[in-house]
Backbone as CSV, one residue per row, in Angstrom:
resi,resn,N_x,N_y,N_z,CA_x,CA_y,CA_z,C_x,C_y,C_z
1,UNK,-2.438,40.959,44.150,-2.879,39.626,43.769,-4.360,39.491,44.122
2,UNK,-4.990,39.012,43.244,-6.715,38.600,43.154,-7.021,37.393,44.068
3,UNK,-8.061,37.506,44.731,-8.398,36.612,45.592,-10.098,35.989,45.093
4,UNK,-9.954,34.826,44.968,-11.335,33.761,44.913,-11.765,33.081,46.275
5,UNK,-13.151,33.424,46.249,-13.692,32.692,47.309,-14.706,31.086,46.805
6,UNK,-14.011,30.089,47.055,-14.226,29.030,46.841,-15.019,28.803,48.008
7,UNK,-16.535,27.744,47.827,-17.486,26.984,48.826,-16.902,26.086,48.624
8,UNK,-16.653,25.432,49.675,-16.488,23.582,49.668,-17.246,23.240,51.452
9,UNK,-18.227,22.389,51.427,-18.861,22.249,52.035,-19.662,23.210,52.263
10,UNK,-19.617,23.421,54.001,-19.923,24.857,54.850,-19.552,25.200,54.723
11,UNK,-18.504,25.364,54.765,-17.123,26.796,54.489,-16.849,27.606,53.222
12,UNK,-16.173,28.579,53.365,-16.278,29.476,52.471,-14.449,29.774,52.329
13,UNK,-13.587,29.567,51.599,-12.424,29.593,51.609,-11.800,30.747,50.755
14,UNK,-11.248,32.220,51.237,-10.309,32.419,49.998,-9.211,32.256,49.534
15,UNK,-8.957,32.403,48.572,-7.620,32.062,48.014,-6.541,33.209,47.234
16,UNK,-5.930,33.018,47.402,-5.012,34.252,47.055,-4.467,33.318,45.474
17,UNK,-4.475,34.075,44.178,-3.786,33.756,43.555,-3.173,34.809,42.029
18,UNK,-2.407,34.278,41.104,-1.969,35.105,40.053,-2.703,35.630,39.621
19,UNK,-2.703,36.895,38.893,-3.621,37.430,37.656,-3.939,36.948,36.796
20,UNK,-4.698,36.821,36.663,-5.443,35.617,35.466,-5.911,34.470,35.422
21,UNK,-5.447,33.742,36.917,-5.501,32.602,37.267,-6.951,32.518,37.921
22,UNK,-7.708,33.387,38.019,-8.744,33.637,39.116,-10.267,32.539,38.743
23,UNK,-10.111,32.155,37.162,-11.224,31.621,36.299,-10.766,29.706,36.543
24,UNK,-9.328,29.775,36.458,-8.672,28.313,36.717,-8.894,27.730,38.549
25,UNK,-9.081,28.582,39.162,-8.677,28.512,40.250,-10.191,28.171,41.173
26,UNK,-11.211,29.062,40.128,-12.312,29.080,40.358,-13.060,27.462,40.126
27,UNK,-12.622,27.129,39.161,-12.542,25.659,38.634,-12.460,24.463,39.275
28,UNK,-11.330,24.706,39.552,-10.780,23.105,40.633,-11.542,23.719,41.831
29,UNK,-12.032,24.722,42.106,-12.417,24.765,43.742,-13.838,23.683,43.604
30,UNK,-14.316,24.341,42.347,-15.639,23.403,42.101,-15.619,21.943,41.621
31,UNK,-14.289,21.618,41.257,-14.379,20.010,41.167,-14.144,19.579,43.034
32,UNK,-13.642,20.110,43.854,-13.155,19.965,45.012,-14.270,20.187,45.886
33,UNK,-15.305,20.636,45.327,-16.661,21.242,46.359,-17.618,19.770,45.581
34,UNK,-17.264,19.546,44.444,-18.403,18.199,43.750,-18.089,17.273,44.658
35,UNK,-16.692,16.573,44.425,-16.660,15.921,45.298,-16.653,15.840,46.553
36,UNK,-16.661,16.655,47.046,-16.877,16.831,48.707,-18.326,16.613,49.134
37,UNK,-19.085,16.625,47.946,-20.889,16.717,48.254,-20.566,15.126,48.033
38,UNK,-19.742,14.585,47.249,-20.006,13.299,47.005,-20.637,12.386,48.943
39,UNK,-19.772,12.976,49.934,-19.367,12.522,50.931,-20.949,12.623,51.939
40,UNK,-21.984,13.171,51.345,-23.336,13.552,51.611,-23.452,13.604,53.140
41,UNK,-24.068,12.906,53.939,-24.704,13.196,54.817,-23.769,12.146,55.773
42,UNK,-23.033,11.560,55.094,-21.737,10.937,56.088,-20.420,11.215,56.475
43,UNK,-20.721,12.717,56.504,-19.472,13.775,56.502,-19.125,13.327,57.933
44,UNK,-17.707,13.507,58.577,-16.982,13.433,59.235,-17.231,14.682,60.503
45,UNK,-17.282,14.430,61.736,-17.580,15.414,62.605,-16.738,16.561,62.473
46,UNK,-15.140,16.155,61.828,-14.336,17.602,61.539,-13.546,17.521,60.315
47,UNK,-13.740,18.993,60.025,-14.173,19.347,58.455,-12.246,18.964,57.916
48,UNK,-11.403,18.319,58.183,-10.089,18.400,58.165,-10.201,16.630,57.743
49,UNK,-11.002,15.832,58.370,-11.477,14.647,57.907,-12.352,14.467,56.486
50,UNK,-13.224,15.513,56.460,-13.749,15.543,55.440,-12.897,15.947,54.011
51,UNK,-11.832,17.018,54.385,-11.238,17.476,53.241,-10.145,16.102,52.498
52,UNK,-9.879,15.651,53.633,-9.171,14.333,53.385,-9.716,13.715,52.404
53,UNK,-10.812,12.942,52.708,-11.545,12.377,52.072,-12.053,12.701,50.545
54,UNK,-11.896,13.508,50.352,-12.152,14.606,49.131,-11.288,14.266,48.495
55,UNK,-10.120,14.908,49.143,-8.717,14.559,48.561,-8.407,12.908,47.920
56,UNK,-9.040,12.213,48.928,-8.693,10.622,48.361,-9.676,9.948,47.462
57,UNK,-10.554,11.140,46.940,-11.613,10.984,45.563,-10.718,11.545,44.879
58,UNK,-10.166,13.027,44.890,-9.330,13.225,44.080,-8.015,12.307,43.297
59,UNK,-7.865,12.013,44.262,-6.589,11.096,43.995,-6.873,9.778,43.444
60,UNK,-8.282,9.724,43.780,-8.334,7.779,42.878,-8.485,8.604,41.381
61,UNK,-9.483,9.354,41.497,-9.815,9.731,40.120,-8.613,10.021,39.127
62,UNK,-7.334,10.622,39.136,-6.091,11.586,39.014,-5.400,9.923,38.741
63,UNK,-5.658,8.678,39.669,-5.079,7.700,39.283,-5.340,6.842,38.067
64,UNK,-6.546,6.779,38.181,-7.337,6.095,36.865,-7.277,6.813,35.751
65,UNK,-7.401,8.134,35.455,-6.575,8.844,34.607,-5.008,8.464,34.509
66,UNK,-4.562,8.094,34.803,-2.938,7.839,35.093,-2.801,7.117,34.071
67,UNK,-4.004,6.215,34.797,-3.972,4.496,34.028,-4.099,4.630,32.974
68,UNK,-5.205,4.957,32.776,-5.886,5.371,31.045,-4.485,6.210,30.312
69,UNK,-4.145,6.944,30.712,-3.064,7.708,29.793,-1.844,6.235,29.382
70,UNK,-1.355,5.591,30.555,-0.312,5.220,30.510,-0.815,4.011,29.759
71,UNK,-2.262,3.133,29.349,-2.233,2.459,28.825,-2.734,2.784,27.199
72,UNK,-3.220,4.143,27.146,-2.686,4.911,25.685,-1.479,4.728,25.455
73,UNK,-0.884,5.103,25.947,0.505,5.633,25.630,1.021,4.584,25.217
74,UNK,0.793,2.864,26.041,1.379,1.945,24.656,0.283,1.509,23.677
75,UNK,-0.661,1.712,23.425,-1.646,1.308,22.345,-0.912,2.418,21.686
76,UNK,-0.480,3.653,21.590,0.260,4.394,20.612,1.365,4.049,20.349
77,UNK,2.109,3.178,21.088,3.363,2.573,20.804,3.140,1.730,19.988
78,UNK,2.730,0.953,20.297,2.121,-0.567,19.318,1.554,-0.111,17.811
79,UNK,0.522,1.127,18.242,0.511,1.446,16.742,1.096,1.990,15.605
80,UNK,2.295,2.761,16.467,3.477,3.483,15.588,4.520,2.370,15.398
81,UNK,4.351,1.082,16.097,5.516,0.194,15.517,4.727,-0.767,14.742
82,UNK,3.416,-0.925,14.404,2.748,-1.459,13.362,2.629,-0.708,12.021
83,UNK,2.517,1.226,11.989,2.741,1.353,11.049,4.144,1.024,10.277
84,UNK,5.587,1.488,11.173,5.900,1.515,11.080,6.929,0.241,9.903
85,UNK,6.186,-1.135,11.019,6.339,-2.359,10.230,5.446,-2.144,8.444
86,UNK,4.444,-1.395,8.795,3.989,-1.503,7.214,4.483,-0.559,6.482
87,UNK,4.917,0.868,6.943,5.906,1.238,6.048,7.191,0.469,5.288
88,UNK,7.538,-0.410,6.478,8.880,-1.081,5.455,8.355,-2.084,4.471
89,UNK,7.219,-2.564,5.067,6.361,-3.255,3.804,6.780,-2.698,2.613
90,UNK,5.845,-1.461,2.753,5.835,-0.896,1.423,6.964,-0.596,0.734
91,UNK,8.247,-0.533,1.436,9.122,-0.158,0.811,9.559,-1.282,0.257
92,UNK,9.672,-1.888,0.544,9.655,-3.638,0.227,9.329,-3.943,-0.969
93,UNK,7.942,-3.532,-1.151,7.010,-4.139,-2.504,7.581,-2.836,-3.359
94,UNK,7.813,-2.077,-2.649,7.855,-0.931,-4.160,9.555,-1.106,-4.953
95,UNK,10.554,-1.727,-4.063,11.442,-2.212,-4.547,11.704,-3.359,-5.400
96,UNK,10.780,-4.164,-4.946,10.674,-5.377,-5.939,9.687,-5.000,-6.850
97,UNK,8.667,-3.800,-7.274,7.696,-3.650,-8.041,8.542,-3.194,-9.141
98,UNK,9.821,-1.889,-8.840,10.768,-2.026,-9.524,11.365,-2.889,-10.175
99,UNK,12.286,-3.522,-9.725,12.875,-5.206,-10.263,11.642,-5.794,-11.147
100,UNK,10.903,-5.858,-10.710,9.801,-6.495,-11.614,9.328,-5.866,-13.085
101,UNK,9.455,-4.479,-13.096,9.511,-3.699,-14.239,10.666,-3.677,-14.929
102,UNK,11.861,-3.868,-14.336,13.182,-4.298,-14.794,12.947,-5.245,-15.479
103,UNK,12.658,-6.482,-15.235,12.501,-7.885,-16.132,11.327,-7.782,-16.943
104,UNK,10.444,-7.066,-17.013,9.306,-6.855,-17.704,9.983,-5.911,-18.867
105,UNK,11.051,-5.189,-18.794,11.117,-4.215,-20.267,12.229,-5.312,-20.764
106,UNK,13.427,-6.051,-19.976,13.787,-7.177,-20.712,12.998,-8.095,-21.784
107,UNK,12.193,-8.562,-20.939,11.307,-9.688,-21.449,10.584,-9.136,-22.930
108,UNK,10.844,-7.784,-22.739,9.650,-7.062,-24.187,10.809,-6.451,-24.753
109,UNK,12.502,-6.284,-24.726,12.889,-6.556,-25.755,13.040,-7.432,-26.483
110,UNK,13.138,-8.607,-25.140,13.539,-9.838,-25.878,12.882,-10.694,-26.674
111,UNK,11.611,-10.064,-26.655,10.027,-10.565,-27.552,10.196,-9.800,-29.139
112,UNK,10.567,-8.576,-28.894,10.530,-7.642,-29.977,11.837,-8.302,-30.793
113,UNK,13.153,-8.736,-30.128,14.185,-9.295,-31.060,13.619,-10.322,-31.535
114,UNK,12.986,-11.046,-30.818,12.592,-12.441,-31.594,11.791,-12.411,-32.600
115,UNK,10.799,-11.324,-32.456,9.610,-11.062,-33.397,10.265,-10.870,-34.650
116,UNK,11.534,-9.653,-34.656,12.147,-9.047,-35.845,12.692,-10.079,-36.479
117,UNK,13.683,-11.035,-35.724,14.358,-12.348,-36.134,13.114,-13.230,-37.061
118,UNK,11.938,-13.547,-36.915,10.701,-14.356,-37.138,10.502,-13.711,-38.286
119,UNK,10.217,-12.293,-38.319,9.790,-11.463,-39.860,10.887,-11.563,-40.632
120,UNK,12.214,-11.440,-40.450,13.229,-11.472,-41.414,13.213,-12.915,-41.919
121,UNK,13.173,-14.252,-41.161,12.974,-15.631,-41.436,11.793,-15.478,-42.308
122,UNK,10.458,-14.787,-42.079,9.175,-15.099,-43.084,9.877,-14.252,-44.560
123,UNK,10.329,-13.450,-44.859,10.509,-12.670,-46.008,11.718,-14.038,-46.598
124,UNK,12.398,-14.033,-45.582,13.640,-15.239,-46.282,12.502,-16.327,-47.275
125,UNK,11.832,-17.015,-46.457,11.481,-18.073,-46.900,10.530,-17.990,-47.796
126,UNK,9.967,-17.013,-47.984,8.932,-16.339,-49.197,9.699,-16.013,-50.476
127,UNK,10.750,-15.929,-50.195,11.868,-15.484,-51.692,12.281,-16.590,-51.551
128,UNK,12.552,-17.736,-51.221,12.794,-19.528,-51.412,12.077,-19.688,-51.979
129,UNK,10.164,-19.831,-51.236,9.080,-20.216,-52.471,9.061,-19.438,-53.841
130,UNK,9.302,-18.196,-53.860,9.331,-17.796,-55.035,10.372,-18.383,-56.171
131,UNK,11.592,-18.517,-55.507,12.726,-18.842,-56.001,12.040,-20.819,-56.499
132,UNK,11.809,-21.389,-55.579,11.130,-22.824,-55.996,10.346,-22.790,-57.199
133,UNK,9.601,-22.426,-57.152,8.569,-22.077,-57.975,8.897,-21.916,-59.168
134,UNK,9.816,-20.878,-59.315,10.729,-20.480,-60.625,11.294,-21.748,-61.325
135,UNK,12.010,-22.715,-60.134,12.759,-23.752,-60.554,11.726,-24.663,-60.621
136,UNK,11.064,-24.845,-60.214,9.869,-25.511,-60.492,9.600,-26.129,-61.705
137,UNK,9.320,-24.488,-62.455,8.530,-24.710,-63.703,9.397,-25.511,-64.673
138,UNK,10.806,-25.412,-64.238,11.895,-25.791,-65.549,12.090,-27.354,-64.962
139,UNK,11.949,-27.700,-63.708,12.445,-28.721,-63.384,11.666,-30.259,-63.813
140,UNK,12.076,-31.101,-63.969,11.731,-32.370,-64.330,12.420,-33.413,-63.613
141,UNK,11.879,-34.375,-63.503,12.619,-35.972,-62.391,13.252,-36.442,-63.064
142,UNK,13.909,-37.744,-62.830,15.150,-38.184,-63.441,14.078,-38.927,-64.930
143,UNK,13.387,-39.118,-64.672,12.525,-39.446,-66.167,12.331,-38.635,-67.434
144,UNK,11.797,-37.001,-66.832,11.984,-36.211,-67.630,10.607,-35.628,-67.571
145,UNK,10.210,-36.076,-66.634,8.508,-36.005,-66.416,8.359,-34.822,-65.396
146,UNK,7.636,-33.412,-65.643,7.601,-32.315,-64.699,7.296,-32.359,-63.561
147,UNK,7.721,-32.280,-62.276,7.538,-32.221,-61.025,5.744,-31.777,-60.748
148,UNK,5.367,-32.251,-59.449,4.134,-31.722,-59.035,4.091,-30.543,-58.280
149,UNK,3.910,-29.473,-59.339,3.983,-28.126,-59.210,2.832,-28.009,-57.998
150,UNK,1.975,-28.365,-57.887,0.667,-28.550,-56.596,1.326,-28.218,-55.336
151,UNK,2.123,-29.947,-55.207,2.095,-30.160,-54.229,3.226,-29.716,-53.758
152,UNK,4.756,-29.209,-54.366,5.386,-28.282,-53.801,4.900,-27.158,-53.518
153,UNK,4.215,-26.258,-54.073,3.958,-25.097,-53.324,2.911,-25.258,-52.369
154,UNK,2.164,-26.075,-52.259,1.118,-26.024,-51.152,2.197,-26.742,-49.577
155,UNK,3.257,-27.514,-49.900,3.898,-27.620,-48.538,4.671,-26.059,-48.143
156,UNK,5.349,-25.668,-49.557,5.618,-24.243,-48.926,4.992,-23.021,-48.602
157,UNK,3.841,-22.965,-49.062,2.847,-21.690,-48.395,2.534,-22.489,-47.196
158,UNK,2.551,-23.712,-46.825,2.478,-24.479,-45.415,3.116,-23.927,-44.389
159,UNK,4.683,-24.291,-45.060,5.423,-23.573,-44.027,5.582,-21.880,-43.784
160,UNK,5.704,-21.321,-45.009,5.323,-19.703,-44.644,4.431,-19.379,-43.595
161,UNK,2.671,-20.446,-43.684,1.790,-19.631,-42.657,2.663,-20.416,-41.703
162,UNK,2.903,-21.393,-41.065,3.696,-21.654,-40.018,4.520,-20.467,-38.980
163,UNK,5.494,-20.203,-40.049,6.207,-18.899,-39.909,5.648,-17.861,-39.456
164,UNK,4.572,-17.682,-40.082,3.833,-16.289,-40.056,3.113,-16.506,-38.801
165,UNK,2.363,-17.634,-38.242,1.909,-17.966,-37.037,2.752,-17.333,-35.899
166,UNK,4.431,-18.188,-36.152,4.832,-17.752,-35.284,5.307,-16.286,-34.915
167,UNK,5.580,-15.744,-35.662,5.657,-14.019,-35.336,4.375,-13.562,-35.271
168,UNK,3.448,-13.964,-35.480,2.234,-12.931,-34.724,2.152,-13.562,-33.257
169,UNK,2.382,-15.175,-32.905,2.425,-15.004,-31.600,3.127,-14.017,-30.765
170,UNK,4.603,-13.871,-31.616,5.663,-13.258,-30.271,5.302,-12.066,-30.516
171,UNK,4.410,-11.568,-31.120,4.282,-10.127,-31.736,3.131,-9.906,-30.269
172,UNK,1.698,-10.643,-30.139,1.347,-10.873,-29.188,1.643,-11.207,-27.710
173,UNK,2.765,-11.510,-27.295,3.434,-12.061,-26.519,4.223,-10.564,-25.673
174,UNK,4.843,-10.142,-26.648,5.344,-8.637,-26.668,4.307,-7.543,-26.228
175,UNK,3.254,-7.291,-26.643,2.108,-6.561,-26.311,1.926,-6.631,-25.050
176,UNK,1.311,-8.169,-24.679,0.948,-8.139,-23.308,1.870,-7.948,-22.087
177,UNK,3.195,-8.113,-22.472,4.002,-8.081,-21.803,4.517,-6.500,-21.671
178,UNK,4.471,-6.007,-23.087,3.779,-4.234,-22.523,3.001,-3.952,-21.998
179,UNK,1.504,-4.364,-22.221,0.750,-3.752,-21.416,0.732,-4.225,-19.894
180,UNK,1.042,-5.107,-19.317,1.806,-5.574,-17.990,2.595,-4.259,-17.281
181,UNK,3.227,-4.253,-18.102,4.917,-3.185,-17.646,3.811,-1.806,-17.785
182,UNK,2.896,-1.916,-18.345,2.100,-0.172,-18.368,0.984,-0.110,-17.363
183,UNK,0.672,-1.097,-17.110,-0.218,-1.387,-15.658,0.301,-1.243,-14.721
184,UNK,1.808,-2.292,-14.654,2.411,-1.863,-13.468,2.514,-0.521,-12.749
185,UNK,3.587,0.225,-13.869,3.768,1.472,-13.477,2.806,2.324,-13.278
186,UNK,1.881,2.441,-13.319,0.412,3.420,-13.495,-0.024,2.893,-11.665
């Protein structure tokens, strides 16, 4: 076994220790010799007082380290139960971000049925005006006097753009409500 000769104070100390240990050992002798100089010129008449004293630098220091660790140790607590709280956050929002895309592809069939329902109503009512029109020309009032060909068809191309208004809204309506549901997910 390898032996280190450690200074601390006057003295000259060796130490017997493991193989390999000789560089570690060498180490603490010199934190143990720092602080012992700490004790300067008010060293103790015997050197067994002095080592004491050393020792009870050691030991505040070794305590305040203590401290510091042990009041890490819950600032790491606190912060692993803050992520932790925001992980369930997230799981949270990403469950309802779901659900929310759920009612968002509803909502854009249910735009697209209405739209189709709206175009089949505009073609209906465009083969009425046509069909009017037809009867129109033959028709006469109880006098015998020809109807105002004008002003029937200008109320029914009225109502057609009406019609037609309304399916380009839901046609619009549908879009955004896709592009919503394509934002979301992205």
């Amino acid at each position: 076994m390898p032996d280190v000769a450690i200074k601390i104070g006057p003295r000259t100390y060796q130490i017997r220790c493991g193989e390999g240990e000789q560089d570690r050992i060498a180490k603490l002798g010199a934190l143990v010799a720092e602080k012992y100089a700490l004790l300067g010129n008010e060293r103790a008449p015997q050197e067994a007082e002095n080592l004491l004293f050393t020792a009870l630098f050691l030991a505040d220091d070794l305590s305040e380290t203590s401290k510091r660790a042990e009041k890490a140790q819950r600032a790491l607590g606190e912060a692993e139960a803050r992520l932790q709280a925001t992980h369930s956050q997230v799981e949270q929002e990403k469950s309802r971000s779901g659900g929310k895309k759920a009612e968002l592809r509803a909502e854009i069939d249910t735009l697209r049925k209405a739209e189709e329902r709206a175009r089949e109503e505009i073609r209906t009512l465009k083969a009425e005006i046509v069909a009017l029109r037809e009867a129109n020309e033959h028709q006469h009032d109880l006098f015998g006097a020809p109807l105002d060909e004008e002003a029937v068809a200008t109320t029914l191309e009225a109502l057609a753009g009406r019609a037609e208004q309304a399916a380009v809204a839901i046609e619009k309506a549908a879009q955004s409500a896709e592009l919503e549901e394509t934002s979301e997910s992205s």
